[in-house]
C-alpha positions in Angstrom: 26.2 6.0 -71.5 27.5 9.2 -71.1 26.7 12.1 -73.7 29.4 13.9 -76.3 31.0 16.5 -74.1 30.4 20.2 -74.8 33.1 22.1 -77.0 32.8 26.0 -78.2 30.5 26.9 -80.9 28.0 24.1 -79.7 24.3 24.8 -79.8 22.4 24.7 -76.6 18.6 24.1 -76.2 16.6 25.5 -73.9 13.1 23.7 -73.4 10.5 24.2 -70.5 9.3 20.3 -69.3 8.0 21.4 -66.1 6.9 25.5 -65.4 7.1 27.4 -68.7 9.8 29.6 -69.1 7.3 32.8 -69.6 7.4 32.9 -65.5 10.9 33.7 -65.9 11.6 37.9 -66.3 12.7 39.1 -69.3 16.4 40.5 -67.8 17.1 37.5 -66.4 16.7 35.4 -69.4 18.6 38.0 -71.7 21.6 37.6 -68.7 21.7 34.1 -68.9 21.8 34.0 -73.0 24.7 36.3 -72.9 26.6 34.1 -70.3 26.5 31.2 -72.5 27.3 33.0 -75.0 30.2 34.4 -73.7 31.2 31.1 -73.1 30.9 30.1 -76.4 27.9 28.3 -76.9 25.0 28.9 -79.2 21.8 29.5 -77.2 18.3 28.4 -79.2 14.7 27.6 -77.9 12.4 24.9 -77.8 8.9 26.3 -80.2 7.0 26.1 -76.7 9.3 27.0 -74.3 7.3 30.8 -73.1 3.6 28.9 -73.9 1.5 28.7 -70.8 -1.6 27.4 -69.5 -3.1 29.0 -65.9 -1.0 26.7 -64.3 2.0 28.4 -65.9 2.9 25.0 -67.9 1.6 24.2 -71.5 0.2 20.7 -73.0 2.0 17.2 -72.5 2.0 17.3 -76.1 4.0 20.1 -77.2 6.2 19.8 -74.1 6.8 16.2 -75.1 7.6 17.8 -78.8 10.2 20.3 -77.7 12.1 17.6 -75.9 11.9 15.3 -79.1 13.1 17.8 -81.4 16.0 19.1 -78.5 17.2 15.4 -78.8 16.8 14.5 -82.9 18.1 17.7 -83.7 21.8 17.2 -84.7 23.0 20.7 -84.4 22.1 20.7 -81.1 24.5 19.4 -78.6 23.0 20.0 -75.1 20.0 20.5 -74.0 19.2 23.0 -70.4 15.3 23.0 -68.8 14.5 26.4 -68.3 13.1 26.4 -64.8 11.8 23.9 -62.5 8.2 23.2 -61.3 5.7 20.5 -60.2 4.3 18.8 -63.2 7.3 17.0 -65.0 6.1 13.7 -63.9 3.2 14.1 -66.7 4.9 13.6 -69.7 7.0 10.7 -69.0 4.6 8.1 -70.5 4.4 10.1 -73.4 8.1 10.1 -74.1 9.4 8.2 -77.1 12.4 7.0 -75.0 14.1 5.0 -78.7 14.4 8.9 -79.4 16.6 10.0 -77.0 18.7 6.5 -76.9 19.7 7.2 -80.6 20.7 10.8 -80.3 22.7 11.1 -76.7 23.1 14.3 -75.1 23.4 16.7 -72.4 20.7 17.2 -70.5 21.2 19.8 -67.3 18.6 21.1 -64.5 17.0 20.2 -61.0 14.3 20.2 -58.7 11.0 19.2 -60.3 13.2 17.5 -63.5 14.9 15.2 -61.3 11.8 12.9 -62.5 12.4 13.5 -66.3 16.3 13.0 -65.0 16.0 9.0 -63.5 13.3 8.4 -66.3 15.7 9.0 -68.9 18.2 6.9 -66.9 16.1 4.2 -66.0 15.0 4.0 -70.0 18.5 4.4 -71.7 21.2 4.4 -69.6 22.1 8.2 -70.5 23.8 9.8 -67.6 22.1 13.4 -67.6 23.4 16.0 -64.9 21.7 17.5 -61.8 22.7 20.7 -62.3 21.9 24.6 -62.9 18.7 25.4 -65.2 19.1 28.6 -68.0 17.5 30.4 -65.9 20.2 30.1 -62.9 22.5 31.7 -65.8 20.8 34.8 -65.3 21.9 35.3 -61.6 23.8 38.8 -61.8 26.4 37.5 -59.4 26.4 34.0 -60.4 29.1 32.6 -58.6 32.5 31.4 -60.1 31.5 27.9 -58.4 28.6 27.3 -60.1 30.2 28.4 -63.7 33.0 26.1 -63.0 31.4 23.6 -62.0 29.4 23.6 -64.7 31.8 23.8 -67.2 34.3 21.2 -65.5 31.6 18.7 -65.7 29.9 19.0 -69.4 33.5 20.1 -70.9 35.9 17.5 -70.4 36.3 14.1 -69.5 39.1 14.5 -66.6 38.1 13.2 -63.4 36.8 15.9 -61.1 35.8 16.7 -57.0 33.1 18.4 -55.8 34.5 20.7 -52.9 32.8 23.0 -50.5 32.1 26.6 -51.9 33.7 29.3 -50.2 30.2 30.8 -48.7 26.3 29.6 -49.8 23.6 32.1 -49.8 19.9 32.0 -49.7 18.0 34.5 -51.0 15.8 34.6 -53.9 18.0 36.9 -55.8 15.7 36.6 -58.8 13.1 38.7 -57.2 16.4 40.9 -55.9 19.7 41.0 -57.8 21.1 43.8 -55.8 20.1 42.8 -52.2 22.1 39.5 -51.1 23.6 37.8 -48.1 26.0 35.6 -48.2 27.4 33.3 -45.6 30.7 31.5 -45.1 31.1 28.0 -45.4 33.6 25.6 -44.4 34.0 21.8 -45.0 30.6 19.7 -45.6 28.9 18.4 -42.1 29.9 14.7 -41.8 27.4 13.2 -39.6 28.9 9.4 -40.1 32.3 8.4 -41.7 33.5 5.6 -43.9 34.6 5.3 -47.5 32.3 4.0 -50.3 32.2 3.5 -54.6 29.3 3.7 -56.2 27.0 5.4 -59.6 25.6 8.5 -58.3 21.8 8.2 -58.1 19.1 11.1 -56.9 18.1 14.9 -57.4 15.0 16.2 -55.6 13.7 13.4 -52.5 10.2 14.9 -52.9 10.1 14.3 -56.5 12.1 11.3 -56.6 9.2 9.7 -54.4 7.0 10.2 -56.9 8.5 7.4 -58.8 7.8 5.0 -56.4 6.5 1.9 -58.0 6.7 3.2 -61.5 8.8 2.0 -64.2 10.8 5.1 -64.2 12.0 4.3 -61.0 16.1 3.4 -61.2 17.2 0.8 -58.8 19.8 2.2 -55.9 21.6 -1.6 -54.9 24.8 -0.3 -54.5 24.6 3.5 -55.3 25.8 6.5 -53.9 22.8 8.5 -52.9 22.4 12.5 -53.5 19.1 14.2 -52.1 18.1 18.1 -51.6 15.2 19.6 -50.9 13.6 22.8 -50.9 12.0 25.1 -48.4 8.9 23.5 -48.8 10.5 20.8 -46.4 11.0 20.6 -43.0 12.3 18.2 -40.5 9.2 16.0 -40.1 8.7 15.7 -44.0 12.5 15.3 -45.0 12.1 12.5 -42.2 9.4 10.8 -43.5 10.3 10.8 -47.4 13.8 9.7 -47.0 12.0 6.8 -45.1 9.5 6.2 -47.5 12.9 5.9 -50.2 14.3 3.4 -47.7 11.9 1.2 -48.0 12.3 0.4 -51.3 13.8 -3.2 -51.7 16.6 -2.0 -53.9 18.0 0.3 -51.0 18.9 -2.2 -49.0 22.5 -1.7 -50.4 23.1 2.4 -50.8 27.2 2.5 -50.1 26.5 6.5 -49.3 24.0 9.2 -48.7 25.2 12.9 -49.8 22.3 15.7 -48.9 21.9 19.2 -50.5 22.2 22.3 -48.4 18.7 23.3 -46.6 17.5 26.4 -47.5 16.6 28.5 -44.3 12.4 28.2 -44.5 12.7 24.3 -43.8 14.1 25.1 -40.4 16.3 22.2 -40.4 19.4 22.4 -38.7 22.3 20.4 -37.9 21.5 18.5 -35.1 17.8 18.0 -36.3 19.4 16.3 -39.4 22.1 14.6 -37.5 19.2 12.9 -35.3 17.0 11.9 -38.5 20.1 10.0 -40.1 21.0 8.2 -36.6 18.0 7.1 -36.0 17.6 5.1 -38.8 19.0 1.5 -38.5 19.2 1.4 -42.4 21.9 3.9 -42.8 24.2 2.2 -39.9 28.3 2.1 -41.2 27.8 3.9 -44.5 29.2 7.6 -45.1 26.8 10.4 -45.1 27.7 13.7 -45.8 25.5 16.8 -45.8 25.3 20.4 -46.8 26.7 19.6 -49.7 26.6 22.4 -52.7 23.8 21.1 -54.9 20.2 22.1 -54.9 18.1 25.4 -53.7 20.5 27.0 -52.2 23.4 29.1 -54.5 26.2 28.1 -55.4 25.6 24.5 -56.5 27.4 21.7 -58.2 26.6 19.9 -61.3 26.8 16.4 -60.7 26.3 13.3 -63.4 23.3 10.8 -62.0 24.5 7.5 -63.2 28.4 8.5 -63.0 30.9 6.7 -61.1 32.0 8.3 -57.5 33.6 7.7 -54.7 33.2 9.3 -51.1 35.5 9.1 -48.5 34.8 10.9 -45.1 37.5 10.5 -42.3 38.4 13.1 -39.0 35.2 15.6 -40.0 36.7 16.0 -43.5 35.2 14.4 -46.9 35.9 13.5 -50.8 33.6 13.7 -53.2 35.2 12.5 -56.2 33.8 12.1 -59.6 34.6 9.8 -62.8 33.3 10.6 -65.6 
């Protein structure tokens, strides 16, 4: 089920499932309303979206409530989570799932809401996007790749490719706006070839493990796999969760992996990766392509988990294309 696509004048909610947007400094959210606005769109907030507890979240309750009223509210046509986090996973059971079913929309952010993300999916069928959070907006020098992006996905139906951004960067350039590094980057690092179709299934490996033997767990027979994690990771630990993921019964069938760039602090590298993947029987004869532009790293992609794709790598070079 895929949502009502975004058009100008549309009414955007922000809301704050995981760390509450009060973390967030006050320049950087005033840049990322404006953005939106200058794009059109109507920018409102959830009631609890700047509450905070100290451990920078708020109450299951009212997080639960800001969601509800994001999704029954007509006027509002898409809904962005403010920030990531570590505590998403909490409200799920609290979630009246009917809710969101009946009123479809847009829902847009990664990391820590990759949880709410496959919940939503496993529960209604609503494909919801892995994708920049309000608060990515408020990059100074947010790239044209991420806008675009963005845009292309949530704006029209037309089919669509993620390609390779032109150069990725690291830094935290929300602690620094003026002081970034940027690095060129060519085509995406095929580490085995092959062609596969598929519905796009992942976000965040770390969190996505924490749905293990829940019922908010979607199945991945037959889907394309996309993972990232952030710097938190390293070799060992990517290792051993995308192993723990692979032994779910219903992976016995993923037609492709794609994997986020690494930022820099997990010390994974090429080869280090390219060793993990081969070393696993499991992922024998199926494409997998990494350094792909989604996650921690900037720019990224916004890509639909539950849409249609098909990947294609052949001679070092890859297609990521997108149906909407």
């Amino acid at each position: 089920m895929f949502p009502p696509r975004l058009q100008p004048g549309d009414e955007i909610r922000i809301i704050a499932p995981s760390t509450s947007m009060a973390v967030v400094k006050g320049k950087q959210l005033e840049i990322a309303q404006e953005r939106l606005e200058t794009f059109g769109f109507r920018v409102t907030y959830g009631k609890y979206v700047e509450e905070h507890d100290e451990f920078f979240s708020t109450s299951i309750q009212n997080r639960v409530e800001d969601l509800h009223d994001a999704f029954s509210d007509p006027n509002v046509k898409a809904i962005l989570t403010a920030i990531g986090g570590y505590n998403v996973n909490q409200i799920l059971t609290s979630i009246d799932y009917n809710v969101i079913q009946k009123h479809p929309k847009i829902l847009c952010g990664y990391s820590d809401i990759t949880a709410l993300q496959l919940a939503i999916y496993k529960k209604t069928g609503l494909i919801t996007y892995s994708g920049p959070h309000f608060s990515t907006f408020g990059n100074v020098q947010a790239s044209d790749y991420t806008i675009q992006n963005f845009l292309t996905a949530l704006t029209n139906d037309a089919p669509f490719d993620i390609e390779p951004s032109s150069y990725w960067s690291d830094d935290k350039w929300y602690l620094d706006q003026a002081e970034r590094n940027f690095h060129p980057q060519g085509d995406y690092f095929v580490i085995q070839e092959g062609s596969a179709e598929g519905r796009l299934i992942g976000g965040n490996l770390c969190t996505m493990n924490l749905l293990q033997g829940t019922e908010f767990m979607p199945s991945l027979d037959h889907k394309i796999l996309f993972i990232e994690d952030d710097e938190e990771s390293h070799p060992l630990s990517f290792d051993r969760d995308l192993q723990s993921l692979l032994h779910l019964p219903s992976a016995k069938n993923i037609q492709a992996i794609l994997i986020g760039r690494f930022q820099k602090g997990s010390n994974m590298t090429d080869t280090a990766l390219s060793k993990i993947i081969k070393g696993k029987p499991e992922l024998k004869d199926i494409p997998i392509i990494a350094n792909v532009n989604f996650g921690h790293t900037d720019p990224i992609a916004t890509i639909p988990i539950g849409g249609k794709a098909t990947v294609i790598a052949k001679n070092g070079k890859s297609t990521i294309h997108i149906e909407p």
